[in-house]
C-alpha positions, 0 to 999 in steps of 0.5 A: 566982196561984191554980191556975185562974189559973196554968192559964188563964196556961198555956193561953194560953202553949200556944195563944194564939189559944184563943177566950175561952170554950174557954179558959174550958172548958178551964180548967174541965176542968182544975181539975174532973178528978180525974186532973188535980187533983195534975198540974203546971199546964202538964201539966194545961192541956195534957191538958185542952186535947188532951181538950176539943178531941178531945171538942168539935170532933172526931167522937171521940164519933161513933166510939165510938158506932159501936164503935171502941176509944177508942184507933183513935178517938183515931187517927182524930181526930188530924189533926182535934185537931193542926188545931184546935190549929194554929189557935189557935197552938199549936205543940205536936201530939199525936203517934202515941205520945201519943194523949194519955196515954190518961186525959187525955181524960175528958169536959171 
């Protein structure tokens, strides 16, 4: 199995119910970011995950734009992140203390 495979495999493990082609963003994200490139495939499949979902489907960006610091951004968006992950079955969460690992979230 190769490193897009294993990480697909991983994300469907942690969020079963992902959408095809967010499974397909993430994995992208995964696999692109620098950061991400000498993390174990579950670790990176989770940190891409948290930071596509926080990117894409919350106001992250939005809060940035009107001057908040990544981390009160991250804060605000938690809730928003924890849902979408819930609704594609994903029993894991982002904590208070994650936020998440702070340089997961490069752009997906």
């Amino acid at each position: 199995m190769n490193r897009r495979e294993t990480v697909e495999d991983q994300l469907r493990r942690l969020a079963p119910a992902i959408p095809r082609f967010d499974l397909g963003a993430v994995a992208d994200h995964a696999l692109a970011s620098r950061g991400l490139q000498t993390a174990s495939p579950d670790k990176a499949a989770w940190l891409s995950l948290v930071a596509y979902v926080r990117h894409v489907y919350t106001g992250y960006e939005d809060l940035l734009a009107d001057g908040y610091g990544a981390e009160a951004a991250r804060h605000f968006c938690r809730d928003q992140i924890n849902g979408v992950l819930a609704g594609w079955g994903c029993r894991r969460t982002v904590g208070e203390s994650e936020d998440d690992e702070q340089n997961a979230g490069q752009r997906p």
